[in-house]
N, C-alpha and C positions, 0 to 999 in steps of 0.2 A: 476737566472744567477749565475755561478759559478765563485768567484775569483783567480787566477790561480795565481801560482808565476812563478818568470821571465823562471826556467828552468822549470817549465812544458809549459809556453807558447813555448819553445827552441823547446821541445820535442812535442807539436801539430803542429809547424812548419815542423818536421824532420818528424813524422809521414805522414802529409800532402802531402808534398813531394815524399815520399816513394808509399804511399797508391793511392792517387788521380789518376798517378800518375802525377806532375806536377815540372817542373822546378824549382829551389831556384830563379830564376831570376821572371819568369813569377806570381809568389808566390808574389812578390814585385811589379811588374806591376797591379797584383790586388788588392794589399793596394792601389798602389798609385792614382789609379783609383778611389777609393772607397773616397780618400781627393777632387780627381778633383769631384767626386760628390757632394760633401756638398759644394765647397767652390766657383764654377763656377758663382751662381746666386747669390753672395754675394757679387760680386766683382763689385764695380760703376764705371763709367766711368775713374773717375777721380783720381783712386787711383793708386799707384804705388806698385806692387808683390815685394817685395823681399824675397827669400828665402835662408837661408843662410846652409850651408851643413856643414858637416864632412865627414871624410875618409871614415867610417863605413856604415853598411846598411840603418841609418837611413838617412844618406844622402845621397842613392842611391833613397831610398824614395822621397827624396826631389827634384832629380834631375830628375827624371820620371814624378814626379807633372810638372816639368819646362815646360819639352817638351809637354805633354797635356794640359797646357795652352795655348799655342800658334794655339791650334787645333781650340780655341775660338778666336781667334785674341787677347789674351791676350797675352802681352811679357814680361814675367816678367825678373828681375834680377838677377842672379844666383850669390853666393859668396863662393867660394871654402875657407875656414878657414881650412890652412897648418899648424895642430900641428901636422904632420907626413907628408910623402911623402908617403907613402903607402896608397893605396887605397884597399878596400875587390873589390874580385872579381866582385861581383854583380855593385858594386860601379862604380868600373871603368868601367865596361858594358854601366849602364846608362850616364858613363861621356861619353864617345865616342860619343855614338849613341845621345846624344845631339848636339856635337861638330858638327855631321855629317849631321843631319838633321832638325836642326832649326839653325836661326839666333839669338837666344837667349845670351846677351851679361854674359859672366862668366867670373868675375874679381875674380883673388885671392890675399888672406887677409893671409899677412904674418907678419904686423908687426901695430902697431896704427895708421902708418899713411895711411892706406889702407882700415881704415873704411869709409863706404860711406857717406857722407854727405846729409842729410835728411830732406826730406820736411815735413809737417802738413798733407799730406792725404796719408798716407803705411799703406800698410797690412806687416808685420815681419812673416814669416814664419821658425821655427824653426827645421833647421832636423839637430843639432851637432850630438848629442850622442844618442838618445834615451834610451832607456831603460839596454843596458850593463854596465852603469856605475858602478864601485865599489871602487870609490875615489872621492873626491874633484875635482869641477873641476878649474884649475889655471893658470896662463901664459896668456898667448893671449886670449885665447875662452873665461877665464874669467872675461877679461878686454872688452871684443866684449860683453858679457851679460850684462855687469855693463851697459856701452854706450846703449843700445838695450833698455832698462831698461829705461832709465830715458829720452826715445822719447815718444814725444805724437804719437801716434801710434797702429791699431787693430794689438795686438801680436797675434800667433795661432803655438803651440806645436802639432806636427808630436807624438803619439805615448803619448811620456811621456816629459815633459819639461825637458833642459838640466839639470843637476847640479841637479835632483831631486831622489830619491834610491827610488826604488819601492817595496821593500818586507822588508824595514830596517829602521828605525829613520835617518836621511839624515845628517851628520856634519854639522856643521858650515861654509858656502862658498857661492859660488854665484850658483844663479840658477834662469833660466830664468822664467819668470813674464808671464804668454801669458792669455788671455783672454777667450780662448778657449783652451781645451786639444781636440783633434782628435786620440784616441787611439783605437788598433784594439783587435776586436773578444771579451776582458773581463775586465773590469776596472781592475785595478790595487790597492791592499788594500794602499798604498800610499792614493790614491784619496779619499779616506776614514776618513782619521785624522785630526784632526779641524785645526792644528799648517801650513798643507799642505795647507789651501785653496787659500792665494796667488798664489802659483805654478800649479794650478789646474785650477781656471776660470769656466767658465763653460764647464763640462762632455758629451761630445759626443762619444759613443759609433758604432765605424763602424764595422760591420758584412761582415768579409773578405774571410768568405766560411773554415776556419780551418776544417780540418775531422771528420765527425758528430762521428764517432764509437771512435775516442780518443777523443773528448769532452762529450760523454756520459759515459767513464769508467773512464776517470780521475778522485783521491779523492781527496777532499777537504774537510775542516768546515767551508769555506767561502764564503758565499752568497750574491749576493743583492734582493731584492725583485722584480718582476715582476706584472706587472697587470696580465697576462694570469694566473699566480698560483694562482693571489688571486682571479680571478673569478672561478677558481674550487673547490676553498676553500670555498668560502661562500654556508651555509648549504640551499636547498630548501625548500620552506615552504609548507608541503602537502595542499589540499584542505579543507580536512575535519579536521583543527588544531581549538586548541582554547587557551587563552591564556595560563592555566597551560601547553602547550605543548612548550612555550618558556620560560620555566623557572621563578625562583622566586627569585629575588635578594637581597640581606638586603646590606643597602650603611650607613655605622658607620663614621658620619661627621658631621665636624662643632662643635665649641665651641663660648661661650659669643664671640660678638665684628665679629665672622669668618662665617656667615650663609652663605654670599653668593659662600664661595667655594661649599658647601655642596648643595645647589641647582644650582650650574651649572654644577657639579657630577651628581646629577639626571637627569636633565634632559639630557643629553647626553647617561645616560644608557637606559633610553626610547627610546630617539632617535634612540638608535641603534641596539632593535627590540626586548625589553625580555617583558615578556610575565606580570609579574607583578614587583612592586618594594616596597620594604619595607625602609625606613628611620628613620633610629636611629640620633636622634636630642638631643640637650638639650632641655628645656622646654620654653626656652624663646626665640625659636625660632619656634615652631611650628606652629603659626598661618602663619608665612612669606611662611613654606613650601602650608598650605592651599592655600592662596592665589596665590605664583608664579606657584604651579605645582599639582591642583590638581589632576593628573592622579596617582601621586605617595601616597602612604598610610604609617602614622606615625607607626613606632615602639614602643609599650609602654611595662613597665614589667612589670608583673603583683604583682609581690613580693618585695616591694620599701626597702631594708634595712634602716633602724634607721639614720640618720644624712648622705644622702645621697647628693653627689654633684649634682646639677639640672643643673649647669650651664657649662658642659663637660660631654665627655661620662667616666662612671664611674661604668655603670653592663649589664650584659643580661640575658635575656635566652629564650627556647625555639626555640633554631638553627635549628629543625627537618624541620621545614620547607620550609626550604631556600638550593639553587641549587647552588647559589653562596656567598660570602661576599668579598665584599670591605671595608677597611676602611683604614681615614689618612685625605681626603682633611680638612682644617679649623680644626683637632683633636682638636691643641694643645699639651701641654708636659705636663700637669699635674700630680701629682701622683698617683691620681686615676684612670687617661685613663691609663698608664702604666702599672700599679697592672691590670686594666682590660684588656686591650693588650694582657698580656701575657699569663691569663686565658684564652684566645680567642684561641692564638695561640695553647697549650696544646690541648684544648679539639674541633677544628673547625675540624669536615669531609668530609667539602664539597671545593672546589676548591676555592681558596683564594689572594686576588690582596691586597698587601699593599704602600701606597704611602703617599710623604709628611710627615706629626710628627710622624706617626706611623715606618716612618723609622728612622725617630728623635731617638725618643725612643728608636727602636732597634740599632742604634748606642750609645747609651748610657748603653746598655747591651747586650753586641756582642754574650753572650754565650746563649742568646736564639734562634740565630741564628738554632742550632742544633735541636730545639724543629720545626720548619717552617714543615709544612704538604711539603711532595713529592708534586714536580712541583708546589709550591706557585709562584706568579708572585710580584716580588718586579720591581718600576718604580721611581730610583733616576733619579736627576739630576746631575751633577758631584761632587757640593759641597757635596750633599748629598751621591752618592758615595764612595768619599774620608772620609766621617765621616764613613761610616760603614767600608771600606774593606781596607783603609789606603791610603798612598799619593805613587804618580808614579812619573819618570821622564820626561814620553813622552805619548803619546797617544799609542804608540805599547803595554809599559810595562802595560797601564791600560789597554787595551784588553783582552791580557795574565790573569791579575789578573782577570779579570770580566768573562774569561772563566773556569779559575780555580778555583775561588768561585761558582760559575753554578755548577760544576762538582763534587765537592764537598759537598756543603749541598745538591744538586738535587733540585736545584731550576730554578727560569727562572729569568734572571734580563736583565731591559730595562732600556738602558743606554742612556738616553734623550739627544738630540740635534741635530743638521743637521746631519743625517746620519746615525739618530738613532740606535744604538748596540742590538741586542737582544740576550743574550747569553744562550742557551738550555744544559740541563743537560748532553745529550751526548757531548757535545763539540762542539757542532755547533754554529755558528754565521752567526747572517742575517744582514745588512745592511740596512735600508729603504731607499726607493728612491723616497720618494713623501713628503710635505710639504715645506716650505721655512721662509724667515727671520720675517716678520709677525708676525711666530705663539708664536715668545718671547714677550709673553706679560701673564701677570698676569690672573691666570685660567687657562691658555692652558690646563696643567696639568693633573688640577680637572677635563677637559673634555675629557682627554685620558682617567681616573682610570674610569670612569662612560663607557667607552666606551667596555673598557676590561672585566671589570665586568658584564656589561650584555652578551657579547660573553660568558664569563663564563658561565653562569645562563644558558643560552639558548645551553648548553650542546656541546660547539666545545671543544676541547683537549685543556687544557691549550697551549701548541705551538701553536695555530691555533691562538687562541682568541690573543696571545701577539702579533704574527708578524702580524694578519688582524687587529689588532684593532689597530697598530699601521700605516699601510699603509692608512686604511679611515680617521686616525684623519689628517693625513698629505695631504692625498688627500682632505679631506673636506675643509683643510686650503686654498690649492691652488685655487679650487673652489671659498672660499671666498675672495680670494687676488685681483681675477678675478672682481669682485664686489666693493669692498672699497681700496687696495691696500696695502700695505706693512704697511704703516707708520699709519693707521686710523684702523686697524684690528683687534679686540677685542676677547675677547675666545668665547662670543654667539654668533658673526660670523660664528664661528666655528662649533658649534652645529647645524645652521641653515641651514645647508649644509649638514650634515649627509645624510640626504636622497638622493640628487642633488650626492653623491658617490656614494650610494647603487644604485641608477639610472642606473649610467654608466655603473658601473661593473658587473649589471644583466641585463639589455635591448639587 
């Protein structure tokens, strides 16, 4: 699904219109339809609708939702908020044609003392601004959101929450709180930035019929993920395969004290379908690998130098054989994984996932950056991040930066957290849309890099492996959340689901 900004959504509107062809009015009777659908069987006996408007379309929006409430025997409250006398055309359409045919009570709100006084069961529906804002919002409407604000009360944003910039870092102001966003045709990269989630709630995306020929030629580098792409994304498995046919993966993890990142790395890259897997351990961890996972086989070297460290990764060789590498979970930062690190990095020719101290490391020597194989997959997390590519002000500026360091060395970097960033060499950026709060919990991680890494191995294009490998780990999460719940959800939870994804998305 494609991210649009406000004036190409302007210009799918003006298209729409033009092409369809279809009224500017009628165009807004079909948004406001599409709210009366989600929000009709939501609505319990006992609650009281208010929806409060502006002058603008979006509260032309809001005032078409009025009148198709009432088609349910719902009567909601209508609140005309006069920071203008001017209403848009559309606007005043639907005020009329409310006026004229329902009995729907519309109080307007000129001053504080015209705020309604409020019970314990509303629904707050938000149609001020939506989406044209390009200022603070202040005076009255911002004193009506403060109020709005601090009611217990299901809030529910038309579009885009008041007082919120959707293509911009947002000032400092007041902006409406809603529990739900109800937004049409394309989220908005607002919805996107960690600092937004207050004003965001949870993301409903409603399909308002925008014109398919300017939604398939409009550009963009901004994406969110869909399940339908990633069921055509994931690769078929022939009949007559065997396992060298899904690759061979070496997983460089784990030091003294840190084994169990490095086996629940593994097992996660099995889980998610390569064909063999190699593990590079220290020595005092190899028996643990026996025991938790036998499917997976030790990496040993066969040429041990002179006063070697046993207890970190510290040499290798013999890479020819392997489809992919990972390394990072439980490394460590020693000076030996480093020296060896970089060896790695120099001479690795096969597709390459680095995460955890391995980006340690290379944040502690930024100019190996340069030496990174075309399309390596780096997987910080923000601190980690900010050690390698430097500090931001906002989540937009780290965007920006995480697209231009992409673009720059030609690398892929997944920028871990709700809404995970994948930023592709060409300048593209995907958004993920599946996991949840749960999956912060220690390992997660290690069972993303295992996940990526065997997509590696089993020969998908580096792009594929990062955004699918990133969509199952999130979906596997959900899966699990389903089962034990947010607060008790562990990262082998996580693994143990792998498959319960790969289910859905191929059945």
């Amino acid at each position: 699904m494609k991210i649009l900004s406000i004036e190409q959504v302007r210009e799918a509107d003006r298209y729409t219109i033009e092409h369809e062809p279809i009224a500017s009015i009628d165009l807004m009777e079909r948004a406001a339809s599409k709210v009366f659908q989600w929000l009709e069987y939501r609505i319990e006996e006992a609650e009281t609708v208010r929806i409060f408007c502006g002058m603008g379309n979006n509260g032309g929006d809001g005032l078409a939702l009025a009148r198709m409430l009432t088609e349910r025997d719902i009567l909601p409250h209508v609140y005309m908020v006069r920071y203008t006398e001017k209403m848009s055309p559309d606007c005043l359409a639907n005020y009329n044609r409310l006026l004229k045919e329902t009995k729907v009570p519309v109080h307007d709100i000129r001053t504080k003392d015209d705020f309604p006084a409020l019970t314990p069961k509303e629904i707050f529906i938000d149609a001020l601004f939506g989406s044209g804002l390009n200022r603070p919002i202040d005076g009255l409407a911002a004193e009506l959101i403060d109020y709005l604000n601090r009611q217990k009360a299901i809030r529910i944003a038309i579009d885009i929450a008041s007082g919120l910039f959707a293509d911009s870092p947002t000032p400092a102001g007041t902006i409406f709180q809603p529990d739900y966003t109800l937004t049409f045709q394309t989220p908005k990269l607002a919805f996107m930035m960690p600092e937004n989630d207050p004003f965001v709630g949870e993301l409903v995306v409603l399909n308002i019929k925008l014109h398919p020929d300017y939604l398939d030629e409009v550009e963009t580098n901004l994406f969110v993920t869909e399940r339908p792409m990633m069921e055509e994304m994931i690769h078929k498995r022939p009949k007559y395969s065997h396992k060298g046919t899904f690759g061979h993966a070496l997983l460089i993890a784990g030091s003294e004290g840190k084994t169990g990142a490095a086996l629940l790395s593994a097992k996660a890259c099995l889980r998610s379908g390569v064909g063999l897997l190699s593990v590079l351990l220290p020595k005092s961890s190899w028996s643990a690998l026996n025991t938790y996972l036998p499917e997976a086989m030790l990496y040993t070297i066969d040429s041990l130098r002179p006063g070697r460290n046993e207890r970190c990764f510290d040499d290798f060789d013999r890479l020819e054989a392997f489809t992919a590498i990972g390394i990072g979970p439980g490394l460590g930062k020693q000076e030996d994984s480093a020296r060896a690190l970089k060896r790695l990095i120099q001479q690795c020719e096969v597709p390459l996932v680095l995460d955890a101290d391995a980006l340690n490391i290379l944040a502690d020597n930024k100019t190996w950056l340069e030496f990174l194989p075309t399309k390596t997959i780096l997987t910080p997390h923000p601190k980690e991040f900010e050690r390698l590519f430097g500090k931001t002000a906002n989540s937009f500026e780290r965007l920006e930066l995480q697209r231009t360091m992409a673009m720059r060395h030609q690398i892929i970097i997944v920028l871990k957290g709700a809404n995970t960033s994948i930023a592709l060499p060409n300048g593209s950026i995907f958004f993920n849309s599946t996991g949840n709060p749960g999956m912060a919990t220690a390992g997660s991680g290690d069972v993303l890099t295992g996940m990526v890494l065997s997509l590696l191995a089993q020969h998908y294009l580096p792009e594929e492996a990062a955004v699918l490998g990133v969509y199952l780990h999130g979906f596997a999460g959900d899966l699990a959340e389903q089962t034990y719940g947010q607060e008790a959800l562990i990262a082998s939870d996580i693994i143990n689901h792998i498959s319960q994804a790969y289910h859905h998305l191929t059945s």
